[in-house]
ROMARPA-971382 format. One line per 3 residues: for each residue x, y, z of C-alpha. Coordinates in steps of 0.001 Angstrom, whole numbers. Last residue first. Example, Ala and Ser with C-alpha at 12.3 -4.5 7.8 and 13.67 -1.06 7.14 Angstrom:
% ROMARPA-971382
13670/-1060/7140  12300/-4500/7800
This chain:
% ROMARPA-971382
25246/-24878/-40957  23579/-23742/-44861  22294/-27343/-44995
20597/-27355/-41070  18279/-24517/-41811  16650/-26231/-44569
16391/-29376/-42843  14748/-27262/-40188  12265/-25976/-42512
10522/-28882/-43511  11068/-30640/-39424  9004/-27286/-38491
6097/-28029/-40724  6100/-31319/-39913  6390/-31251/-36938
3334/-29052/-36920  2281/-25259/-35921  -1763/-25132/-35054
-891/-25522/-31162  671/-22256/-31054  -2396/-20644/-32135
-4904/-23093/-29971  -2689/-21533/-27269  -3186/-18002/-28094
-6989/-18894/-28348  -7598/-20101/-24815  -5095/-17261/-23646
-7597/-15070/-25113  -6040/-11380/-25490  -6169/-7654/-24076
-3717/-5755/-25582  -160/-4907/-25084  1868/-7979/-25932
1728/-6175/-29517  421/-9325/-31374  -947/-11400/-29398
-3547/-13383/-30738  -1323/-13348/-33948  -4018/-12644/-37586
-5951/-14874/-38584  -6141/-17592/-41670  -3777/-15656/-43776
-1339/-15928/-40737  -1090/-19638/-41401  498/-20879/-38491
4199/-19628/-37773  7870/-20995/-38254  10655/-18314/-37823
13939/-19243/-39226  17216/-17632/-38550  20171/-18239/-40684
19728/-16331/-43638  18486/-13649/-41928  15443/-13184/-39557
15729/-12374/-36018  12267/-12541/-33768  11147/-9991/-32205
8246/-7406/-33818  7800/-9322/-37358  6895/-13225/-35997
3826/-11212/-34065  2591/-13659/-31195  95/-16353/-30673
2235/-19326/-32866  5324/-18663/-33023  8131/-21128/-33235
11509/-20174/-33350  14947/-21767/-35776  18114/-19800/-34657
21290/-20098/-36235  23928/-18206/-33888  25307/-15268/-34271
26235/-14517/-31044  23809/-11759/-30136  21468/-13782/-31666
21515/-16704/-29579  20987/-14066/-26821  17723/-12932/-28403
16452/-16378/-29186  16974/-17527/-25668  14600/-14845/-24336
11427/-16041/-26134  9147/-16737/-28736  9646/-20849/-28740
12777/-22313/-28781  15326/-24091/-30959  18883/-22947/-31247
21754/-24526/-33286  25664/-24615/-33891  25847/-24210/-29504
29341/-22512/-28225  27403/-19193/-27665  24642/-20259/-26239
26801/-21750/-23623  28239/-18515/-23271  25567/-16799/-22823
24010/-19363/-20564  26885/-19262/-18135  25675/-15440/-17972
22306/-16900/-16850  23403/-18918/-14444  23203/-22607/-15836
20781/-25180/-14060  18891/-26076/-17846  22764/-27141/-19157
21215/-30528/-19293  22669/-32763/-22067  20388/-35041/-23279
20675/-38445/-24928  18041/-38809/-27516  14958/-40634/-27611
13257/-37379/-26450  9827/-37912/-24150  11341/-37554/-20710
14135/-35178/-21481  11024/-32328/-22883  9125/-33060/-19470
11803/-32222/-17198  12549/-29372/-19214  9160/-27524/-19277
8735/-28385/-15766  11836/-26881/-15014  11026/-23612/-16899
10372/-20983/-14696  13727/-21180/-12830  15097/-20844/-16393
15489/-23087/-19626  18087/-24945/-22110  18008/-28469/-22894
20945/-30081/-24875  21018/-32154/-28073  24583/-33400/-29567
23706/-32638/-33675  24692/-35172/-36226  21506/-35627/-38077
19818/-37973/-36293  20059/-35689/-33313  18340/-33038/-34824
15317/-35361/-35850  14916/-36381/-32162  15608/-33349/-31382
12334/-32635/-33732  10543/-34978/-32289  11148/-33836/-28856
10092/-30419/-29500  7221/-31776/-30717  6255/-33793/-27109
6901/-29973/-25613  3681/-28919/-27075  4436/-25316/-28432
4527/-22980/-25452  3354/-19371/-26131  722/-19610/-23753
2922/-20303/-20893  4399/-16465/-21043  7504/-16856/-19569
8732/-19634/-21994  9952/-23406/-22095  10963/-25340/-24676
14648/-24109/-25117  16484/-27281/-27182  20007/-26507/-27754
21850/-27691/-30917  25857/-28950/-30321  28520/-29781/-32623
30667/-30403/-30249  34374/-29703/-30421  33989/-26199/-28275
31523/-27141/-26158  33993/-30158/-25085  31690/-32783/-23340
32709/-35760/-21290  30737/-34901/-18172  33885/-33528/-16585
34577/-31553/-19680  30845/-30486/-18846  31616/-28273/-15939
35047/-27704/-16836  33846/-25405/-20161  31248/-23727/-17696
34009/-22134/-15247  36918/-21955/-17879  34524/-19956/-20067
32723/-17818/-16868  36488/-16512/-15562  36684/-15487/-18787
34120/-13403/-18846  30713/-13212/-20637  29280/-10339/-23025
25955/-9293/-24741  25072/-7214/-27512  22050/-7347/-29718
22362/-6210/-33393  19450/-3620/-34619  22015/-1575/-36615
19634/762/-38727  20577/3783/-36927  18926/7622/-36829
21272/9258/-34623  20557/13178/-34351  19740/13461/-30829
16364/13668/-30884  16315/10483/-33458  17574/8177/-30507
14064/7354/-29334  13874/6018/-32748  16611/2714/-31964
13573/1367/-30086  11146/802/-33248  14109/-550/-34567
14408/-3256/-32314  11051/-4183/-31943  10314/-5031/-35442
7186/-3710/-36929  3519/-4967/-35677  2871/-2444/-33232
4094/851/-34459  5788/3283/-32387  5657/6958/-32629
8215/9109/-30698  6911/11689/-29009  9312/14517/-27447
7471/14958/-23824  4479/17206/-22275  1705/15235/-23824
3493/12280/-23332  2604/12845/-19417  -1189/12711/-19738
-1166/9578/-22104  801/8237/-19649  -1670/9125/-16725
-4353/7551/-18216  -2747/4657/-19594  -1749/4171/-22725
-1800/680/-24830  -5923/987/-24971  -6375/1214/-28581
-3299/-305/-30739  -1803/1256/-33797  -170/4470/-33259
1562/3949/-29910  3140/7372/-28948  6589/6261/-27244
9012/8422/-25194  11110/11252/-25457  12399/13575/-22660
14725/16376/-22556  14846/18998/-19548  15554/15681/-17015
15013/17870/-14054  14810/14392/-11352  11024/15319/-10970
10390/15118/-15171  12371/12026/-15145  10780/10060/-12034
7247/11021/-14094  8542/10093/-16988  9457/6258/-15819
6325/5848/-13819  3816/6791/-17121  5513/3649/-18503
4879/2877/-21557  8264/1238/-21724  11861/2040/-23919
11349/5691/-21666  14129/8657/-22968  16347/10925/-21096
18330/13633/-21552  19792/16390/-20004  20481/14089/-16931
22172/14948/-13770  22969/11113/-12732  21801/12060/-9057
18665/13114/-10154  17873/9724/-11131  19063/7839/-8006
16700/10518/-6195  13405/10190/-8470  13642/6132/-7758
13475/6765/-4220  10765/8985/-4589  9438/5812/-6550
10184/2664/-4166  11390/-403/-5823  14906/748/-5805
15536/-158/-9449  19060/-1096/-9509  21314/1359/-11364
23502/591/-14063  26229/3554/-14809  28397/3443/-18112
26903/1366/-20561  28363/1165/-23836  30866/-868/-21949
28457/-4123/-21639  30254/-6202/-19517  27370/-7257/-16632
24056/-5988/-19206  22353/-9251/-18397  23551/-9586/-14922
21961/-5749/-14179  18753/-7430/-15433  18184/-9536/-12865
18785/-6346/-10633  15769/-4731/-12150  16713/-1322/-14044
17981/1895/-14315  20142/2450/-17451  23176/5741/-17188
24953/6722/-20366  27667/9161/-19947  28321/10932/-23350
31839/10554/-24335  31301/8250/-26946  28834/9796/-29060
27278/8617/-32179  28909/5203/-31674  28068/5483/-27974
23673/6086/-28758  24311/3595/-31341  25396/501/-28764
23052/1865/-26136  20065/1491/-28868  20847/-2284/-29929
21400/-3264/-26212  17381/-2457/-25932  16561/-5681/-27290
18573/-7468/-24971  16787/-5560/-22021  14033/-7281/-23652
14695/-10615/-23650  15879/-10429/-19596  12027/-9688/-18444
12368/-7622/-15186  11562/-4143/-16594  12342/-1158/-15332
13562/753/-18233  14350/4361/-16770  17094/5303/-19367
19462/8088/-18356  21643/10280/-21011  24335/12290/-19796
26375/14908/-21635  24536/15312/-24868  26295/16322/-27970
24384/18735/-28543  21899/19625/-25921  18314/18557/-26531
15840/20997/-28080  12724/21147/-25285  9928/18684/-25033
10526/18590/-21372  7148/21141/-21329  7223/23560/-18900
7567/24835/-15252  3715/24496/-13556  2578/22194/-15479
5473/20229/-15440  5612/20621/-11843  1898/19283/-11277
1656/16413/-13204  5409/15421/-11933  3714/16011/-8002
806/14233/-8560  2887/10805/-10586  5386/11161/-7635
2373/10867/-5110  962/8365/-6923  4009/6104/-6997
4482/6471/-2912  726/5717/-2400  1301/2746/-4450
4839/2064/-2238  2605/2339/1215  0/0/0
C-alpha cells in the first residue's frame, strides 16, 4: 500500500511541476552529456533488445555518460556491456527512484516502456529532454496518466507490428542518430569460459568440439509454449543428423525441461541449471537454437547463432531475427491474424494456445532441414 501511495504521489507532483515549469519537449543539448534510461523491466529478452540502442547512442557519441535503471536480474544481463556506463538497480520505491535519477544529472532521457512511472521520475529528477513512445496502432496501450505525461514529452511513434528493435533505436532520433544496426550485444568473462567449459569436460563434453543444438521449450508467457512432445521430435530429428542435443530453460522452466528429457529418444545434455551469464556462453558454443518466442532467441542472436523459433500467438515481425540463418515458423497468418500481437492488448489465452498448437512437426522438421544445410 505504502509504495502505491508512494508512486501516486510522484505521478501528482510530476503532473503538477510540469505544469507548472514547462514542457521537457525542449531541443536537446548537442552532444549530450548524460543520457538516463528508466527501463524497469524484469524480463531479460528485452533488455537485450534495448542493447541495440546503447550501442548507437556510444557510436554517435562516446563521451556521453549513459546511465540504465533497471531490475537487478537485469543488471547480470548488461554485466560487460561498456556502452553502458552507470547501471542502477531499481529501488522499488518511486521517490526513491526520483533521487538515483537526479543524481545522474540528466539532459536527456528517454522511456523504452509505456511507462507513465518512468517520466514522471524524469520530469522530478530535471531531465529537460524527454522522449518516449506514442503507440499508433493499438487502442488501450496508454494509460491515463501516460497519455497525460506524453503530452508534455518529445513523441516518438511506435508501431505495433514492426520489429522491436528498430522501433527502439527512434528514441535516438532527438539526438541526431537515426541507426539501422538492430544487433544485440551481450558479453561473458573469462572466468565464466573456464568455469562452464570444466563443468561439462567432466561430463565428457567439449563445447567447443561439439557440434551442439540446444532445445529451449519453455517460456515466460505459458501460452506461447508449443507442445513440448514436438520439441522432442524434432531433437529427435536433430540428433539424427549429427547434432549433440541439450536443454536450455530458467527457474520458470523446469517443468518444461523435465518433461522435454522424458519424451526425447536422444541423450540429453542438461545445461537447464546454468546462471544466466553461463548461458551466454553456452549459447554461444551451440551450432543450433530451438525455442519458442522467447529470451533464448535474443541471446543466440547476439552470437550469431542459427536460430529456428516457433510462433504461434505472437507477431513473428516485432522480435524474432530473420536472416539467412534464422527461421521463424508460424500458423497460417492468412487464416488470422497473432492473438498477441503487440503484448499490449487484451487477449484469449484459450486462443493463443490453440495458435501455437496449429504449428506441426512437420512443418518445423521442412524448414529445419533447410536450416541445417547452410550450418
Amino acid at each position: 500500500m505504502k509504495k502505491k501511495l508512494a508512486t501516486l504521489s510522484v505521478l501528482g507532483t510530476a503532473l503538477a511541476k510540469v505544469l507548472l515549469t514547462g514542457r521537457a519537449n525542449k531541443t536537446p543539448p548537442m552532444p549530450p552529456k548524460s543520457v538516463i534510461v528508466p527501463f524497469l523491466t524484469k524480463n531479460v529478452g528485452d533488455m537485450i533488445f534495448a542493447t541495440s540502442v546503447f550501442r548507437a547512442l556510444k557510436e554517435k557519441y562516446p563521451s556521453c555518460h549513459l546511465s540504465v535503471v533497471g531490475s537487478k536480474k537485469n543488471a547480470l544481463t548488461l554485466a560487460g556491456n561498456k556502452d553502458v556506463d552507470t547501471y542502477i538497480v531499481d529501488p522499488g520505491e518511486a521517490w526513491q527512484l526520483v533521487s538515483l535519477l537526479k543524481s545522474t544529472k540528466a539532459d536527456y532521457g528517454f522511456s523504452l516502456a509505456t511507462g507513465s512511472l518512468d517520466i514522471a521520475a524524469m520530469i522530478l529528477a530535471g531531465v529537460k529532454t524527454i522522449a518516449c513512445f506514442d503507440v499508433q496502432n493499438a487502442p488501450g496501450a496508454h494509460t491515463l496518466f501516460y497519455k497525460l505525461f506524453k503530452r508534455f514529452c518529445i513523441q516518438i511513434p511506435y508501431y505495433v507490428g514492426r520489429y522491436c528493435s528498430q522501433e527502439y533505436l527512434k528514441l535516438l532520433e532527438p539526438l541526431g542518430i537515426f541507426s539501422k544496426n538492430t544487433g544485440k550485444y551481450l558479453f561473458y568473462t573469462e572466468e565464466t569460459v573456464k568455469k562452464v567449459r570444466v563443468k561439462f569436460l567432466e561430463q565428457g563434453v567439449d563445447l567447443h568440439k561439439e557440434k551442439i543444438a540446444a532445445i529451449s521449450p519453455g517460456a515466460g508467457t505459458k501460452s506461447k509454449l508449443w507442445p513440448v512432445e514436438r520439441f522432442a521430435l524434432a531433437a529427435d530429428f536433430l540428433a539424427a543428423k549429427g547434432f549433440r542435443i541439450a536443454v536450455i530453460g530458467g527457474p520458470g522452466d523446469k517443468e518444461e525441461v523435465i518433461s522435454f528429457k522424458s519424451k526425447t529418444k536422444s541423450h540429453v545434455l542438461d545445461a537447464s541449471d546454468l546462471g544466466l551469464e553461463e548461458m551466454f556462453y553456452f549459447i554461444s558454443q551451440c551450432k543450433l537454437l530451438m525455442a519458442n518466442d522467447s529470451g533464448p532467441i535474443y541471446m543466440a542472436e547476439s552470437f550469431k547463432v542459427p536460430t529456428l523459433v516457433v510462433v504461434g500467438p505472437t507477431d513473428e515481425f516485432e522480435h524474432p531475427p530473420h536472416g539467412p540463418l534464422n527461421a521463424v515458423v508460424t500458423p497460417d497468418r492468412n487464416i488470422e491474424a497473432p492473438e498477441m500481437r503487440g503484448h499490449i492488448m487484451g487477449y484469449s489465452e484459450e486462443h493463443a494456445r490453440e495458435q501455437i498448437e496449429q504449428v506441426t512437426v512437420e512443418e518445423v522438421l521442412k524448414v529445419l532441414k533447410i536450416l541445417i544445410q547452410k550450418i
